[in-house]
C-alpha positions as CSV (number, residue, x, y, z in Angstrom):
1,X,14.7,0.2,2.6
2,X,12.9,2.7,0.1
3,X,9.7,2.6,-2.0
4,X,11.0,1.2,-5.6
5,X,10.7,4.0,-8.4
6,X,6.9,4.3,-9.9
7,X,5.8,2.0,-7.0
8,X,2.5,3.1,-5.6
9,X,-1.0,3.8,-7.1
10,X,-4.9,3.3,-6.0
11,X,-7.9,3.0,-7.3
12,X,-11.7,2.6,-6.3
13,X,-13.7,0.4,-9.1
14,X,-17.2,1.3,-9.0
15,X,-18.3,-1.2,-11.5
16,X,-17.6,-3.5,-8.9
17,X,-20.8,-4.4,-6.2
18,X,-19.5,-4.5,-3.8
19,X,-17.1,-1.3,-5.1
20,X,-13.6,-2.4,-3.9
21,X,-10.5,-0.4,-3.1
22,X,-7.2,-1.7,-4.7
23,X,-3.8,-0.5,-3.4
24,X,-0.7,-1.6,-5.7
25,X,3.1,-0.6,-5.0
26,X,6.4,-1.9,-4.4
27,X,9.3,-1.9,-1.8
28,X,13.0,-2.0,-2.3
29,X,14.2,-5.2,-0.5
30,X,18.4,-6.4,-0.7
31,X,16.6,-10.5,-0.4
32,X,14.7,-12.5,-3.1
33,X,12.8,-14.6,0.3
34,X,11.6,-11.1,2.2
35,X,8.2,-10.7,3.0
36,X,6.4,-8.0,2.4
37,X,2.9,-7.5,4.6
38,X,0.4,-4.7,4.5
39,X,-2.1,-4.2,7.2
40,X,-4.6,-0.7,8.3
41,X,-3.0,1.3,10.6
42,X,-4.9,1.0,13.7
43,X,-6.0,3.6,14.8
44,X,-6.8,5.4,11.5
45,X,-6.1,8.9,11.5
46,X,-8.6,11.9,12.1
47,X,-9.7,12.2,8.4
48,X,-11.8,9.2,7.5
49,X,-11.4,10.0,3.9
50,X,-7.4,9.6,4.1
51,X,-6.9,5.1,4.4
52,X,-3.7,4.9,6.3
53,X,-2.0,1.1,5.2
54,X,1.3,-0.3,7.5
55,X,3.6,-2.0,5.3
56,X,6.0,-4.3,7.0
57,X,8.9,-6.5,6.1
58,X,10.0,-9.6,7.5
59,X,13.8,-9.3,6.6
60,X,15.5,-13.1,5.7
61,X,19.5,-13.1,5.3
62,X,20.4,-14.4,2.3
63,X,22.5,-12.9,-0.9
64,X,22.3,-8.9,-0.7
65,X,20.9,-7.8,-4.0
66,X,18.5,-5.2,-4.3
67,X,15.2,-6.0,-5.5
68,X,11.7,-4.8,-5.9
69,X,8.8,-6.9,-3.3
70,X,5.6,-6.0,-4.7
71,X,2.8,-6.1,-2.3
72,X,-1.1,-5.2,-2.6
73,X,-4.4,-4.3,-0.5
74,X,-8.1,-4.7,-1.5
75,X,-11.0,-3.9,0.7
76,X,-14.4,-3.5,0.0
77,X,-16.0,0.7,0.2
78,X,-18.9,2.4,0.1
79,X,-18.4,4.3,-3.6
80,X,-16.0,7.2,-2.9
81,X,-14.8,6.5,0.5
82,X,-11.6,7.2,0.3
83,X,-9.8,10.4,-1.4
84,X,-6.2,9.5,-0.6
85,X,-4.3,6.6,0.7
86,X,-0.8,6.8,2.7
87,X,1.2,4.3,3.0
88,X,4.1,4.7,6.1
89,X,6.9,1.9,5.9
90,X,8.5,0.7,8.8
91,X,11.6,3.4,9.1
92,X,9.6,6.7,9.2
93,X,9.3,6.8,5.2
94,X,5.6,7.5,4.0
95,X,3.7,8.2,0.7
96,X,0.8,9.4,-0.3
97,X,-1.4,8.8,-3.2
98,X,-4.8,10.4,-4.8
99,X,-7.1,7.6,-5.2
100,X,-8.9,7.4,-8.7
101,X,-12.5,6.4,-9.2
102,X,-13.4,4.2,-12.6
103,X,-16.6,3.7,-13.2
């Protein structure tokens, strides 16, 4: 399994009250019925400014073709909380992303 091309991104809106944090990105899955979940990694690592997100996939058999699972996170922060979020797929891959702040 490997994170799909252009697959990850996250932003803070702070037009929002309460602001909100969204995380957007795909995952390269070979079944059109596997699921894709996202959870915080408990426990959170030692910089509180750096959201750690568990992505997991719940693998079905069916026809092998490779396809792109998108999957998503929002939670609700305190303006700026966050400066980068990483994102560690089941495997040992990982990615990291700046977050960007609109408003």
């Amino acid at each position: 399994m490997a994170f799909c091309n252009l697959a990850v991104s996250a932003h803070i809106n702070g037009k929002e009250q309460p602001n909100k944090l969204y995380v957007h990105g795909s995952v390269l899955v070979y079944t059109m019925a596997t699921e894709v979940r996202v959870s915080e990694a408990v426990p959170q690592g030692f910089n509180p400014q750096i959201l750690i997100l568990n992505v997991t996939v719940k693998h079905v058999d069916g026809p092998m073709k490779g396809t792109c699972r998108p999957f998503e996170f929002v939670k609700e922060v305190n303006g700026r909380q966050y400066d980068q979020v990483t994102i560690n797929i089941e495997g040992g891959q990982s990615s990291t992303v700046v977050v960007s702040y609109m408003g």
